[in-house]
C-alpha positions as CSV (number, residue, x, y, z in Angstrom):
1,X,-20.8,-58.1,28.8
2,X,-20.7,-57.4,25.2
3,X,-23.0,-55.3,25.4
4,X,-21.5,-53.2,27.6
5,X,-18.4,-53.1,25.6
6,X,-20.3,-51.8,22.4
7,X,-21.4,-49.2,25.2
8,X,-17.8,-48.4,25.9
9,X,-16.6,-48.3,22.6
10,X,-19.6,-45.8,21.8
11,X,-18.9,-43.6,24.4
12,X,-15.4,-43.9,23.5
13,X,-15.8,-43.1,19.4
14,X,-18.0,-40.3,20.1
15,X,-15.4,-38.7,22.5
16,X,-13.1,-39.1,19.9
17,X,-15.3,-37.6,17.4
18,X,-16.0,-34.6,19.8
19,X,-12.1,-34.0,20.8
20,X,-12.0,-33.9,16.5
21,X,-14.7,-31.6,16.6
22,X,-13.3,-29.4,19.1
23,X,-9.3,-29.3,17.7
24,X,-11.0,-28.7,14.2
25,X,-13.0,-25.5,15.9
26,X,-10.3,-24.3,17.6
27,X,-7.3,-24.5,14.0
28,X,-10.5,-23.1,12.1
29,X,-11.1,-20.2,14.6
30,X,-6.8,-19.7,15.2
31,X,-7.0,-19.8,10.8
32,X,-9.7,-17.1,11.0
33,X,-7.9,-15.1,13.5
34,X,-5.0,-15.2,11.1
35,X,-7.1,-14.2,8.1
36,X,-8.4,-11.4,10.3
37,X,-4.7,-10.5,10.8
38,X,-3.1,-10.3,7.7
39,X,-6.3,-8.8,6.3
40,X,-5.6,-5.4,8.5
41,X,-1.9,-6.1,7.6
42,X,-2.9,-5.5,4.1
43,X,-5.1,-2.4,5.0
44,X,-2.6,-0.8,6.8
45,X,-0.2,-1.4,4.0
46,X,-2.5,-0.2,1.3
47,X,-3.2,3.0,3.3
48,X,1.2,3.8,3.7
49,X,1.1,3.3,-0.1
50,X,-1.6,5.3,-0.8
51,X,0.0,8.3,0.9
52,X,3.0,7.3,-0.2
53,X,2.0,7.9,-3.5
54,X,0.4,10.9,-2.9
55,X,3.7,12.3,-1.6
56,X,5.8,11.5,-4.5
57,X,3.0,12.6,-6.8
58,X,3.5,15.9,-4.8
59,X,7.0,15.5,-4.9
60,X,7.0,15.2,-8.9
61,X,4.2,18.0,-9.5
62,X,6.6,20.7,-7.7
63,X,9.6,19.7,-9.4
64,X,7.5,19.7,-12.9
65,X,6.5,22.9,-11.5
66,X,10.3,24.3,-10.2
67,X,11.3,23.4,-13.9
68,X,8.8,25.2,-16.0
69,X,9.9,28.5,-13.5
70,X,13.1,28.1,-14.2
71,X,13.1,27.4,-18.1
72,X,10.6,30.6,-18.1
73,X,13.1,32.5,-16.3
74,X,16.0,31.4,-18.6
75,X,13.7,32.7,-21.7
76,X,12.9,35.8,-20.3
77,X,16.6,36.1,-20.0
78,X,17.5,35.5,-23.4
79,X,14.7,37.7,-24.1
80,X,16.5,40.7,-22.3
81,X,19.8,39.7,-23.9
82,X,18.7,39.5,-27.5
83,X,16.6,42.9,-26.8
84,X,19.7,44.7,-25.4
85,X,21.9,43.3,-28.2
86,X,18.9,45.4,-30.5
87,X,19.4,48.0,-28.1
88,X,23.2,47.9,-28.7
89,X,23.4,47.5,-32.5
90,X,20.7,50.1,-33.4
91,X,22.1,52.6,-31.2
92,X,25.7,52.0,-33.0
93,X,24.1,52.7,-36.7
């Protein structure tokens, strides 16, 4: 009779050391899923910042650009103002 309760409570602790087993396979592999998850949430967001950046880089690099046209414009301007103004006193001596 004892004996066969040892048996029982053998049986018993090893298939509550297997249920462990199984619930502690099962959070590991819903943890690794997660991991997985957030890991390609991270990709993606790299990628969107990378071109982000890019685009403002862009953005910047023409407007750098837009401004040296127009302050070359404005000196060629002054330029044609300061030779006419030559022009006008020289012809008036």
């Amino acid at each position: 009779m004892v004996d066969q309760f040892k048996e029982k409570s053998d049986c018993n602790m090893v298939d509550v050391w297997l249920r462990g087993t199984r619930i502690e396979k099962e959070e590991w592999a819903r943890e690794k899923q997660d991991l997985i998850r957030d890991k390609e949430q991270l990709n993606v967001r790299w990628r969107f910042s990378q071109c982000y950046c890019t685009s403002l880089q862009a953005i910047v690099k023409n407007k750098v650009a837009e401004k040296s046209r127009i302050w070359i414009v404005v000196l060629c301007l002054i330029g044609v103002l300061v030779a006419m103004l030559f022009g006008v006193v020289l012809k008036m001596k």
